[in-house]
N, C-alpha and C positions, 0 to 999 in steps of 0.2 A: 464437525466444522472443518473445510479441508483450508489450510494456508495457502496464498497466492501471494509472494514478494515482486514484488515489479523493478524494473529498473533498468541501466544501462552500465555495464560496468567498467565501460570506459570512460566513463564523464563523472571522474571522483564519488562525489557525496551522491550520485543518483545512484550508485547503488548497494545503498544501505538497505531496500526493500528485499533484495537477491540476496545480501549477506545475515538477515533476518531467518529470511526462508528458510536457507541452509542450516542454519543454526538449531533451528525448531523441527525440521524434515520435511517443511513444507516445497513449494512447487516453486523454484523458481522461475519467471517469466517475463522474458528480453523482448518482445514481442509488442508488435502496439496494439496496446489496452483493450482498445475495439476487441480484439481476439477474447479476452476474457470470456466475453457472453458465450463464447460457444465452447469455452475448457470448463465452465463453470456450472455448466449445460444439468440439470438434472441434483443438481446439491440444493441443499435444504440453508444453506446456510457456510456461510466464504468470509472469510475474514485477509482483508486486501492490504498490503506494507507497500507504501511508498515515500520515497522522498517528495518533500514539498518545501513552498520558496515564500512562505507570507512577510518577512521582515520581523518575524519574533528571532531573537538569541537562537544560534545554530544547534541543534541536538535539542530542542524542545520538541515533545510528544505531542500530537492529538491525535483524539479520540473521536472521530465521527461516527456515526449513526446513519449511514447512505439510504435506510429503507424509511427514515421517522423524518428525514428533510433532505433535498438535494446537498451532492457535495460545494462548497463554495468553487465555481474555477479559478478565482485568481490564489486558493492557497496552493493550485497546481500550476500554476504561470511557469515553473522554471521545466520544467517537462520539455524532453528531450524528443516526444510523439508529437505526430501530426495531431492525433487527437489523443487526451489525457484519462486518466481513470475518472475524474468529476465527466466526460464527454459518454465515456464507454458508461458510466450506471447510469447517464441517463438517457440513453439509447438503449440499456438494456428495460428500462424504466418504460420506457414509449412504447415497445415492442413486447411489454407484458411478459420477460425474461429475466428479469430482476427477482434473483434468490429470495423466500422467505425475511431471510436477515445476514445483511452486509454491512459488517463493523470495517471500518479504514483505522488504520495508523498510519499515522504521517510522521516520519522522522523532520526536521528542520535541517536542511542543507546549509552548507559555507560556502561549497564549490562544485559548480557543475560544467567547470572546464573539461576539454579533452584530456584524460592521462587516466590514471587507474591511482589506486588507495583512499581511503574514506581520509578526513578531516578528525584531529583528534576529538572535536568533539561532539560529535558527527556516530565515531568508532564508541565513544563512550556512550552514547544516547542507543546505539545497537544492543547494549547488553539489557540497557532498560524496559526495551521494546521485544527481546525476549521474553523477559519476566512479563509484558504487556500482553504478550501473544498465549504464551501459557495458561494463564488467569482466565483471557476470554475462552480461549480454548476447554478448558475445566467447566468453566459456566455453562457453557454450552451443552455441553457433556453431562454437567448434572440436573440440566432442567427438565422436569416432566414433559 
């Protein structure tokens, strides 16, 4: 399962997906989304970190399932791209380039103002999404 963190790491809490990435050795990528389909090219299975904006408590997790139901786009509303990672899987969805299976975590943003440093809870929701990223990662890894 190769790790993909998304983000912008000038717009505070967007990039919590980039400091994920890093943390686990996955692939950082600043880049808009759209670009995914074509880095993600040939994988059997991607597991995606981004910041998202639904209006739950800042530093809450979720766990999407991008290949078992479209991602929601307004919990990608606060997205810093033209077009979002919910836009890029389902373009890659359309185009029949949609990896066997693409797990999302979504960190919950505070701030996705211009400046850099994550939001305390934001930075503590990063460590949990580690241990998130691991797990899947492992699962992955030990399925037939």
């Amino acid at each position: 399962m190769r790790v993909f963190g998304i983000g912008n790491r000038y717009r505070h809490d967007d990039a919590a997906g980039l400091v994920v990435a890093e943390r686990v050795g996955g692939t950082p990528f600043e880049g808009e989304p759209v670009g995914l389909i074509e880095v993600w090219s040939g994988e059997d299975a991607v597991l995606l970190v981004d910041a998202v904006s639904s209006g739950a408590p800042a530093g809450t997790l979720h766990r999407l399932d991008a290949v078992a139901e479209p991602l929601p786009p307004a919990l990608f509303a606060a997205s810093t791209h033209h077009l979002g990672v919910a836009d890029a899987v389902e373009l890659a969805r359309a185009l029949g380039r949609l990896p066997a299976k693409v797990v999302v975590i979504g960190i919950e943003g505070a701030c996705f103002d211009a400046g850099e440093g994550l939001s305390i809870e934001v930075e503590t929701a990063v460590e949990r999404a580690v241990e998130a990223v691991r797990e899947e990662v492992g699962a992955c890894t030990s399925a037939p």
